[in-house]
PANUTOR-875324 format. One record per residue (C-alpha): residue in three letters; residue number from 1; x, y negated, z; chain. Coordinates in steps of 0.02 Angstrom, whole numbers, plus 50000, padded with zeros to 5 digits. Example, Ala and Ser with C-alpha at 12.3 -4.5 7.8 and 13.67 -1.06 7.14 Angstrom:
BEGIN
["ALA" 1 [50615 50225 50390] "A"] ["SER" 2 [50684 50053 50357] "A"] 
This chain:
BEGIN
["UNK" 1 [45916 47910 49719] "A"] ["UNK" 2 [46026 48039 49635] "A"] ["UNK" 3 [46019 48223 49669] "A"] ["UNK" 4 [46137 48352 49659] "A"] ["UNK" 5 [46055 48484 49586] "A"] ["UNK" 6 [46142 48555 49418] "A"] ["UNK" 7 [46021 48493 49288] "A"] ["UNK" 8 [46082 48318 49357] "A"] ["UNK" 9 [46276 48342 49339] "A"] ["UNK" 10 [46255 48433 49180] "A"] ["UNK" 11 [46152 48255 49118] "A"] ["UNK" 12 [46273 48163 49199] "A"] ["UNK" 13 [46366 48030 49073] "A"] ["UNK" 14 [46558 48029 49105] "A"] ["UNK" 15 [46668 47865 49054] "A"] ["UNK" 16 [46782 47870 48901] "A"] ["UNK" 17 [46962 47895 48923] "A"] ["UNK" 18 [47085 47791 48872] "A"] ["UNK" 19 [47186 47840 48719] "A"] ["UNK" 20 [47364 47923 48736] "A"] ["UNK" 21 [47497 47840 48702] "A"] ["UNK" 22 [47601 47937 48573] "A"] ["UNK" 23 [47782 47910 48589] "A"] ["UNK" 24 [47895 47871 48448] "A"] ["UNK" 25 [48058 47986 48452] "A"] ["UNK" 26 [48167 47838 48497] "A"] ["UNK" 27 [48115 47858 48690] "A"] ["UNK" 28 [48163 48052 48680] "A"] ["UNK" 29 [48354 47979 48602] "A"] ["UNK" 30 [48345 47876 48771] "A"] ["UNK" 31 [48314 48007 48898] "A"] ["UNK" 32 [48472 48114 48800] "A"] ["UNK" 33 [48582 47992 48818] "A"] ["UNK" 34 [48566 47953 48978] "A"] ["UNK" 35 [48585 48143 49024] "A"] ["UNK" 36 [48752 48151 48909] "A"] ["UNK" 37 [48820 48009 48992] "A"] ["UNK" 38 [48783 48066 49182] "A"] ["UNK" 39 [48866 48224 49110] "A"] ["UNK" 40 [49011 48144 49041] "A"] ["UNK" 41 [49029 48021 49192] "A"] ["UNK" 42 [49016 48200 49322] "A"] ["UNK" 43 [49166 48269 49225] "A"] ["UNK" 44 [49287 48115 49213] "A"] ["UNK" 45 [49257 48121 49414] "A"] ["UNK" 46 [49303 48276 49445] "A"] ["UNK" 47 [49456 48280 49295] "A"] ["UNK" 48 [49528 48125 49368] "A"] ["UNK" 49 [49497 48190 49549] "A"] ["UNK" 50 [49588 48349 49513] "A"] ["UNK" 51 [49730 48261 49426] "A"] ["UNK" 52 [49769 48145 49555] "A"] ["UNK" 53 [49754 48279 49696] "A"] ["UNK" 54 [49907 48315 49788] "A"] ["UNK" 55 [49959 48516 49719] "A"] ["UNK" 56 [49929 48657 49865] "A"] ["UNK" 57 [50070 48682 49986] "A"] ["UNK" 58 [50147 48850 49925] "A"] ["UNK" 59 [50080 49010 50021] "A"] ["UNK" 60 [50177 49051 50180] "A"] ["UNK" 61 [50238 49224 50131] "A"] ["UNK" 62 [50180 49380 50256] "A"] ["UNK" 63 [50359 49416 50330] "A"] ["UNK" 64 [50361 49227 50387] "A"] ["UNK" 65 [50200 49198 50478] "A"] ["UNK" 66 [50240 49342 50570] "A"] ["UNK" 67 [50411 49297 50634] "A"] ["UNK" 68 [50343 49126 50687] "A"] ["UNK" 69 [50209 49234 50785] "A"] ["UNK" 70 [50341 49335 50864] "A"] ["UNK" 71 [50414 49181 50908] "A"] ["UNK" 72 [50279 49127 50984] "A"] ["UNK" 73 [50250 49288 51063] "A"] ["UNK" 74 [50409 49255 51176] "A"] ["UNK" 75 [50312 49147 51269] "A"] ["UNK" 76 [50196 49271 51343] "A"] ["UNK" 77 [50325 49370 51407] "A"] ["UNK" 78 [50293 49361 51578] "A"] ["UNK" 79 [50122 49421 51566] "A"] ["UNK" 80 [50152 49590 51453] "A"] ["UNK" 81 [49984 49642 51428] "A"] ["UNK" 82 [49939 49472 51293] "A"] ["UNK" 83 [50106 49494 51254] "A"] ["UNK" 84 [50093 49647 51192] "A"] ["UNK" 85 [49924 49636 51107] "A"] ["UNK" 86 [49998 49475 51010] "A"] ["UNK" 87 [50157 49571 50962] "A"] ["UNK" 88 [50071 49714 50895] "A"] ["UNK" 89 [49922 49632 50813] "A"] ["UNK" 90 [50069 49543 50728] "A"] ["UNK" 91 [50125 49678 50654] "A"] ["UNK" 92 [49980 49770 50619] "A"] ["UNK" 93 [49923 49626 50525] "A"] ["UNK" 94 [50104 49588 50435] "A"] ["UNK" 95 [50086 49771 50383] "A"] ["UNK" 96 [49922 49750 50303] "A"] ["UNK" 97 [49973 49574 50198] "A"] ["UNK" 98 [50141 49647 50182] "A"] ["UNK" 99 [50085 49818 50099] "A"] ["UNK" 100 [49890 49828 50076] "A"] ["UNK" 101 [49889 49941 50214] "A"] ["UNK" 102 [49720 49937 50334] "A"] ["UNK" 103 [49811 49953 50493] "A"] ["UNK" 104 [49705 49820 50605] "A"] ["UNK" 105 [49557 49916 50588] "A"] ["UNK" 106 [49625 50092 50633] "A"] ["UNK" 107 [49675 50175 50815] "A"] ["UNK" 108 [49858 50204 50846] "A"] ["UNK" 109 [49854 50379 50783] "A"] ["UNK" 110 [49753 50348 50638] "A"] ["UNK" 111 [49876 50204 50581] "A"] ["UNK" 112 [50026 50312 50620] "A"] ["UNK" 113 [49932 50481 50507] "A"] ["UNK" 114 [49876 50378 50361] "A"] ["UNK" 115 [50070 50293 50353] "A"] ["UNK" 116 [50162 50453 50362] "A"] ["UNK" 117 [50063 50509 50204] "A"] ["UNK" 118 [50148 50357 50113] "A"] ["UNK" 119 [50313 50292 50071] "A"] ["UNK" 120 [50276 50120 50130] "A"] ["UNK" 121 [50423 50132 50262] "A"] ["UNK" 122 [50577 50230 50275] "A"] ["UNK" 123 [50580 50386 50402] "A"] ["UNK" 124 [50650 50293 50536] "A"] ["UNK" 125 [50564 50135 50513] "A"] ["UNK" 126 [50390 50244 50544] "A"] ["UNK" 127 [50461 50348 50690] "A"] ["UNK" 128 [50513 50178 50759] "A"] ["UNK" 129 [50359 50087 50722] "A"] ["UNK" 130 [50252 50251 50807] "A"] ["UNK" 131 [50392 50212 50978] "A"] ["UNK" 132 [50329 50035 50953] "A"] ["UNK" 133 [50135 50053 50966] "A"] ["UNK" 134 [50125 50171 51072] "A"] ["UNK" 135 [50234 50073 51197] "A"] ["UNK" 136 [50123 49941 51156] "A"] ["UNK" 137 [49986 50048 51208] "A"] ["UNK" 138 [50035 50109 51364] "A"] ["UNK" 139 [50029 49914 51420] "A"] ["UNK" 140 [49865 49873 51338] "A"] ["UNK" 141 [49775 50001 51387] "A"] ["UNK" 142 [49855 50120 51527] "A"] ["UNK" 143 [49891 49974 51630] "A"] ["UNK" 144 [50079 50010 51633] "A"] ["UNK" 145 [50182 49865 51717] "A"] ["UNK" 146 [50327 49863 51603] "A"] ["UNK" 147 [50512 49772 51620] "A"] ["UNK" 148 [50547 49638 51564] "A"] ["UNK" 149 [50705 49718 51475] "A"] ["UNK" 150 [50563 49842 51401] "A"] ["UNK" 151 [50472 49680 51334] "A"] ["UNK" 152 [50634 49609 51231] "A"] ["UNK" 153 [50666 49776 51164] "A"] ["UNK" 154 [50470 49775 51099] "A"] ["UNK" 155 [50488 49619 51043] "A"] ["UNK" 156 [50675 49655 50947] "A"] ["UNK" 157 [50597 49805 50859] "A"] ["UNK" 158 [50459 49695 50806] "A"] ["UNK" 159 [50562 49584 50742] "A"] ["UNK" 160 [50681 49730 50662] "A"] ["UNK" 161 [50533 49796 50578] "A"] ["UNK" 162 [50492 49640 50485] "A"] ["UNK" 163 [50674 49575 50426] "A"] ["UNK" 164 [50699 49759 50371] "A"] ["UNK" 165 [50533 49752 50266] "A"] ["UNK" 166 [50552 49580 50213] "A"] ["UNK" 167 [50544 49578 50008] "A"] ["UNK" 168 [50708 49514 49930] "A"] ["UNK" 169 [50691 49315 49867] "A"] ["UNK" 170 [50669 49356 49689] "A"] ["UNK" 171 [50577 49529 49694] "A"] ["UNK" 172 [50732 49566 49558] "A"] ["UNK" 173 [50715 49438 49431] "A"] ["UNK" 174 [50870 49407 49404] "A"] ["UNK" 175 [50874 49182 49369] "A"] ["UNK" 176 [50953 49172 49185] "A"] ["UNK" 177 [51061 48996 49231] "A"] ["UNK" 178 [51143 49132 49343] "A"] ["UNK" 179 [51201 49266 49218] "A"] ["UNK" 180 [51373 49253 49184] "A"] ["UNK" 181 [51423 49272 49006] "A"] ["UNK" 182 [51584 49374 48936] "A"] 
């Protein structure tokens, strides 16, 4: 009967191993390969699948996507407080993608105090845009049941606001196959 006591596992006779195999180097060649190939087979996917990917539709430009959304807009006109939230969120966020300008984020008079330190807009455009929010204000949050002649004229200087600002086609490059020469 054995007993557990340390002088018996210390006399205790343990089995030989077996030896270790010791690899040539033509096994390690193996494993590289195979890594360089999975490599090589990863990037011919993704080349091919990039080449034969259809290009990215062009990006809708600011002024656009925000004369659709005035379009839109039209049909809320019967109920004039989402219309007036959409129209001026619209232009509070063409202004920002148009010019850099924060103007989502800020309170009426904030917006209309940061833009008259710049020369983002012309005089009247900013003493228009200031008629424009705060109208829009009155109906968001005063609860003022406007017109519906008052809506159209919101939604004209809206619209006013954004063909005025609108960047010329070809921010002055002038096309060279369209120079005329003497």
């Amino acid at each position: 009967m054995p007993t557990n006591t340390p002088a018996a596992l210390v006399n205790d006779i343990r089995d030989i191993k077996p030896p270790l195999e010791i690899s040539d180097g033509f096994a390690w060649w193996v494993w590289a390969l195979a890594a360089v190939a999975v490599l090589a087979g990863l990037w011919l996917y993704f080349f091919l699948r990039r080449r034969t990917m259809p290009p990215a539709p062009p990006a809708v430009p600011p002024h656009t996507r925000a004369l659709l959304r005035l379009k839109e807009a039209l049909n809320q006109i019967g109920q004039p407080e989402p219309f007036c939230v959409l129209v001026s969120s619209t232009i509070r966020i063409y202004l920002e993608e148009r010019f850099n300008f924060r103007a989502p984020e800020r309170t009426t008079e904030e917006f209309l105090r940061e833009l008259q330190e710049t020369n983002l807009l012309a005089g009247g455009q900013k003493s228009s845009l200031g008629r424009f929010l705060e109208s829009c204000d009155l109906v968001k949050f005063a609860r003022y049941e406007p017109a519906a002649s008052e809506l159209q004229d919101l939604h004209q200087s809206a619209v006013k606001l954004v063909e005025e600002t609108t960047p010329p086609e070809n921010d002055g490059i002038q096309d060279p196959s369209s120079s005329t020469t003497s």
